[in-house]
N, C-alpha and C positions, 0 to 999 in steps of 0.2 A: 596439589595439582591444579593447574590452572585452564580454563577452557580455551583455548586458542583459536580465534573468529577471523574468518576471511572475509571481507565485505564485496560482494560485488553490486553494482548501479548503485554506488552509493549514493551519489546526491551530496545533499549541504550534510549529511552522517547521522542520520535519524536513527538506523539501527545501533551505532557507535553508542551513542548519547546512552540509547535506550540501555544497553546492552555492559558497555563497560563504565558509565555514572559519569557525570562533573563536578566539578567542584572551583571556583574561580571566586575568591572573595570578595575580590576589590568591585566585580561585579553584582554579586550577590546569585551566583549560580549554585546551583546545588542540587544533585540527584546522584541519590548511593547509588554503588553498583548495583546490580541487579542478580550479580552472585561474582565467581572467579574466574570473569571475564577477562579479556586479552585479545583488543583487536590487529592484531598482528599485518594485513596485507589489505589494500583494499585496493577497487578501479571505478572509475569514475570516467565518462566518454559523453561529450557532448554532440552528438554526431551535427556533419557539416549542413549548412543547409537553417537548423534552427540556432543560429549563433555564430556572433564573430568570436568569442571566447568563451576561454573556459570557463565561464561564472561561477559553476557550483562545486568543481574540481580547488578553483581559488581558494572558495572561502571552506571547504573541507581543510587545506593546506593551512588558512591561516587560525582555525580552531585547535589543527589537531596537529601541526606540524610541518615542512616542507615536505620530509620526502614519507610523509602519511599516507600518499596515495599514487600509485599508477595512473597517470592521465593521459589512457592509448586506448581506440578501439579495443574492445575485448575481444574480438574476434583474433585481430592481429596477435594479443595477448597470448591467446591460445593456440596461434599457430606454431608462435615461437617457442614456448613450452612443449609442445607436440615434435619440435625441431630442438629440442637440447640446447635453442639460445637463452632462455629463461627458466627459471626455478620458482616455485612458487612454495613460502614456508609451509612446513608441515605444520596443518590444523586439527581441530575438530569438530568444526564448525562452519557451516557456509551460508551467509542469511543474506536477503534485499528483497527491494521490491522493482518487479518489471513491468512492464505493458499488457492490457490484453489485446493479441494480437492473433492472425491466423496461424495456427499449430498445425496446417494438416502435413502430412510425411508424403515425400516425394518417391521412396522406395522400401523393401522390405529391408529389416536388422538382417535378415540372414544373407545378402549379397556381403558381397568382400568389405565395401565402401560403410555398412553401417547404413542408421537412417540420415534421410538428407530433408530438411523441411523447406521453409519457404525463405530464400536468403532475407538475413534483415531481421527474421523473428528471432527475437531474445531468447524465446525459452532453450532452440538450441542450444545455443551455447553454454547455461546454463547445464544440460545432459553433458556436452564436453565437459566441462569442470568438474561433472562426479564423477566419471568416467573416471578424467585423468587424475583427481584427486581423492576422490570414494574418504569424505568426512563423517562419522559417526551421527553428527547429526544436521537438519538444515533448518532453515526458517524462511518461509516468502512470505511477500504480500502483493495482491493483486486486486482489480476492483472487483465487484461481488458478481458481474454477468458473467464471468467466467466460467459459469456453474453451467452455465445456460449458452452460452454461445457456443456454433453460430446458429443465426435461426433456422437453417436448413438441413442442420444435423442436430438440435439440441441437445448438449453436455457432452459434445464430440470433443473439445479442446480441451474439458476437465481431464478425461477419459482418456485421452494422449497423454498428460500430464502424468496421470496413476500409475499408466502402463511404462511407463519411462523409468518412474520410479522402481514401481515394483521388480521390470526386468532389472535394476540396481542394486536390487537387494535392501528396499526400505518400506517400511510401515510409513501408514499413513494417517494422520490427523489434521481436519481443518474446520474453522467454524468464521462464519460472516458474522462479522460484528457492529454495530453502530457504535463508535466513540461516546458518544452522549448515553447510552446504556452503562456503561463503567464508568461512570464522571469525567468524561472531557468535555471541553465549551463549545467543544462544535460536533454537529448532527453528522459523521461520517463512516461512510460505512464499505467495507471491506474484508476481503477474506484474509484467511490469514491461516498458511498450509505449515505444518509441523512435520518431517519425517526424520527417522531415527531406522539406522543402519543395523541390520542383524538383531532387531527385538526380539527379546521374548513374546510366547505366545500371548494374545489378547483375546478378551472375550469383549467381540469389537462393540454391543450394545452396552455392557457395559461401560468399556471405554469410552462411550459419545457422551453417554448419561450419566456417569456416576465417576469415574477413578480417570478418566484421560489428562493431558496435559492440559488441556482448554479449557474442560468440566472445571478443573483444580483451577486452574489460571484468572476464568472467567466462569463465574457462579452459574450456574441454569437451574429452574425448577425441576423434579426427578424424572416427568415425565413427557413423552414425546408428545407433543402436536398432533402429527403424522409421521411415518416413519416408510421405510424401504430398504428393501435390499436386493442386492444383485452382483453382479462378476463383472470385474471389466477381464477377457480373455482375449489371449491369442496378441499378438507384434503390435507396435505401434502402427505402420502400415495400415492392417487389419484392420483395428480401431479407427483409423482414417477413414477410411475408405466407407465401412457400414454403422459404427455407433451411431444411434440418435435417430435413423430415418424411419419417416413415418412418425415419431415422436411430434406432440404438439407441445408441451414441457418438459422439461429436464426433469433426469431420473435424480440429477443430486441435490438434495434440500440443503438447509443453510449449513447445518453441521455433519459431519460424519469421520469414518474411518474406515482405512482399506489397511490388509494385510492377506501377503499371497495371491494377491487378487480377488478377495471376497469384500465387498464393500456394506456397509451398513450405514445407513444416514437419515437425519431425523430433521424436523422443523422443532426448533427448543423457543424459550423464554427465557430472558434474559431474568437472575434472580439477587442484583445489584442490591447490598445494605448503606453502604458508603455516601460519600458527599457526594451532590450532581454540580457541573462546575455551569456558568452561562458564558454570555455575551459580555455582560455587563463585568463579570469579571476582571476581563482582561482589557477593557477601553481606559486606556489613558487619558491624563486630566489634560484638559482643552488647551493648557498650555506646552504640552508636547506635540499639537495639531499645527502641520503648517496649512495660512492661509487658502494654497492652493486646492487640499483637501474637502474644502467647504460647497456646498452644491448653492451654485448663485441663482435665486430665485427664481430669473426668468429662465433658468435650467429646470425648473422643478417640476413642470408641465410632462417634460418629455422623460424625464424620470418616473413619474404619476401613469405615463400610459405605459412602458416597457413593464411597469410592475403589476398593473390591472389586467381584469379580465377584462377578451375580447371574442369577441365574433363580428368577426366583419368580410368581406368576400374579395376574395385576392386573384392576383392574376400572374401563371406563371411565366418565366421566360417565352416557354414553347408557342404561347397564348391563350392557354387551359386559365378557364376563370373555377374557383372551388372556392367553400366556405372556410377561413382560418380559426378556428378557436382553442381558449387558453382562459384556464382559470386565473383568481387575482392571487395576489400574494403579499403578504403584509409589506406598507412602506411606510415611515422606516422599521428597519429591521428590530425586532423585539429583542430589550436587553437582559430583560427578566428570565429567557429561555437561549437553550445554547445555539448557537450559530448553526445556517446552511451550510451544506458544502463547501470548504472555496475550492475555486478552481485554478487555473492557469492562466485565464484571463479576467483575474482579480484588477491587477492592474491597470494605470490610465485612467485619464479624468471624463473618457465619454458613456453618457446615460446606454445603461445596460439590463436586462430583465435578472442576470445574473449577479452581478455584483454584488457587495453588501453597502446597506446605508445606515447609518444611524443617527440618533439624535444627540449631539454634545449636550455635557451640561448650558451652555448657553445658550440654548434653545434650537440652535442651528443645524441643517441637516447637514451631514458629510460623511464621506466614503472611510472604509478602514484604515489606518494609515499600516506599515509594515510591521514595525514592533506587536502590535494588534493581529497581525497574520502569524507571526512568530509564535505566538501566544496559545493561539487558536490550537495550532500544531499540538501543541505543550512542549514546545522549543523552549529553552530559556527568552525572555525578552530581548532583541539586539541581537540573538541570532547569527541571521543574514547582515548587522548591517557592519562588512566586510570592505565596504568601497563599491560594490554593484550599484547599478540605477534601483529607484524606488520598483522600479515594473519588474526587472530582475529576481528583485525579494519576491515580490509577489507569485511571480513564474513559480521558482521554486518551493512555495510553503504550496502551490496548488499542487507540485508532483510531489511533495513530503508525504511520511507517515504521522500519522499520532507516536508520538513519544512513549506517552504512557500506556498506552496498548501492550506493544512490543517490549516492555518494562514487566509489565503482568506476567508475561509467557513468558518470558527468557528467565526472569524468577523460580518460576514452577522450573524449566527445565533444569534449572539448578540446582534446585532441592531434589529431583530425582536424581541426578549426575554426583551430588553427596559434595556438590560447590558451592553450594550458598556460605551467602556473604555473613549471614546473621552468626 
């Protein structure tokens, strides 16, 4: 039997990659499945506004095939599923990652209409999709303030998330992870929520700390940090309206588990035996560097101050003067340890406090080039490069997943599912 995976927000197919393996020789790509995976349906929407094209819909298309992916709003997607114009295969599986954005519910579940949130927000649609399609199990990923937003409800938008779930009929596991904790070349860090439809019972402490899928997946020491527990109860609605106030931090720590609405959640340690991967890893030799890459020295002033620390007294539009300060931060970037974050605006040749810099072998300073973003990921090398702009690559590997993260879990959920590839 084989696991049958719906992808939605796909991207350039980080979950694919991760999830059902490559293998392309003439390139030298290669990552086993990750068990008896089958990504069957995916969608991919660049919405209007950040883009003339489809950039990451493309090159999904030219990795994984032409008609690979749906490239239509999801919304539209589901309306027409919802309208008996479209079909979407039967899975078992429904994985991506989305935005964190505001989750709160515009009405009670028990009105006719269902809950209604803030147009625009993904996670809706997301609830549609199990709704309409109720997959045995899921997989997201999102960045790690999730827990915590927004600051005037803290862990109000988790807490929406749970209760969606739970009224679905799903157990819950989730753990923030740092990439560079499991050996990847870059420092990134993200949650990353597991549910599974109709579980058996859990002894959810257990679960966080010793026997869950993420425990198994990604090693932890046995013991909590700190720990808590508590109920998320009562509609999404509900939960809108009063989780979190009053609250000066979030109830949910970096890992936990909910079922039936009982939640348990711990601050864990990460308890990694394996390689640690860096920077230096994946920098190409200075002859894959084009000239444009290189930071021209009467550039290197203003790269020098974007990276240093400052205090100095600024003045705003309004004409409010206030003090600015900001710690330094290595320039250039150290290859010995894994990489910062990247971001979205990786890209582009102008001096940035965020970018990365490094030092070629020949002595020269210069920016990442894309293959080196690709990397980062733990994308194959060349990845992205599909025909998009350099800035494009970039865009893209800053709203990718880690590869190898999502490889780890979807493993583990294999070997429970009796799929694994071994």
């Amino acid at each position: 039997m084989t696991i049958r995976v719906a992808e939605l927000f796909a991207g350039v197919g980080g979950f694919r990659l991760a999830l059902d393996g490559y293998d392309d020789e003439a390139r030298g790509w290669h990552l086993p499945p990750a068990g008896n995976y089958r990504t069957i349906w995916a969608n991919q929407w660049e919405p209007p506004g950040t883009a003339t094209k489809q950039f990451a819909a493309d090159c999904y298309k030219k990795r994984f095939g032409e008609n690979s992916v749906v490239n239509e709003d999801i919304e539209k997607v589901l309306d027409k599923v919802e309208n008996g114009e479209m079909k979407i295969p039967e899975h078992d599986m429904v994985v991506g990652g989305f935005p964190c954005q505001d989750y709160s519910v515009a009405r009670p579940l028990s009105q006719a209409n269902g809950i209604e949130g803030k147009k625009g927000v993904l996670w809706w649609q997301i609830y549609r999709f199990l709704f309409l399609c109720s997959p045995k199990y899921a997989l997201f990923e999102n960045v790690d303030r999730l827990l915590k937003s927004p600051a005037s409800q803290r862990g109000r938008d988790f807490a929406i998330m749970l209760a969606c779930l739970n009224e679905r009929g799903y157990s819950v596991e989730w753990r923030v992870v740092n990439s560079a904790d499991y050996g990847a070349p870059q420092r990134r860090r993200r949650v990353y929520i597991y549910a599974q439809k109709d579980a058996e019972n859990w002894d959810l402490e257990k679960r966080v700390l010793e026997n869950g899928v993420m425990a198994s997946a990604l090693p932890i020491l046995p013991e909590a940090i700190k720990q808590n527990g508590l109920r998320v109860e009562g509609e999404p609605y509900e939960i809108s309206e009063n989780f979190g106030k009053g609250l000066k931090a979030s109830p949910f720590y970096k890992a936990g588990a909910m079922q039936n609405g009982d939640v348990f959640t711990a601050e864990v340690t990460p308890d990694y035996e394996g390689p640690f991967g860096t920077l230096g890893d994946v920098m190409v030799d200075d002859t894959e560097v084009p000239e444009s890459y290189y930071i021209d020295a009467d550039k290197l002033e203003r790269w020098e101050y974007f990276k240093g620390g400052k205090k100095e007294e600024r003045t705003h539009a309004s004409g409010f003067t206030y003090m600015y300060s900001e710690g330094g931060m290595a320039f250039p970037d150290p290859a010995d340890r894994p990489a910062r974050t990247i971001l979205t605006s990786e890209g582009g040749s102008g001096a940035s406090r965020t970018k990365h810099a490094v030092r070629a072998n020949n002595g020269r300073i210069r920016r990442l080039v894309p293959d080196e973003l690709d990397q980062l990921q733990t994308f194959p090398k060349g990845w992205t490069n599909t025909g998009m702009t350099d800035g494009r690559r970039a865009f893209c590997m800053g709203n990718a997943l880690v590869v190898s993260v999502v490889h780890r879990i979807a493993r583990e959920i294999a070997r429970r599912a009796g799929e694994s590839a071994d």
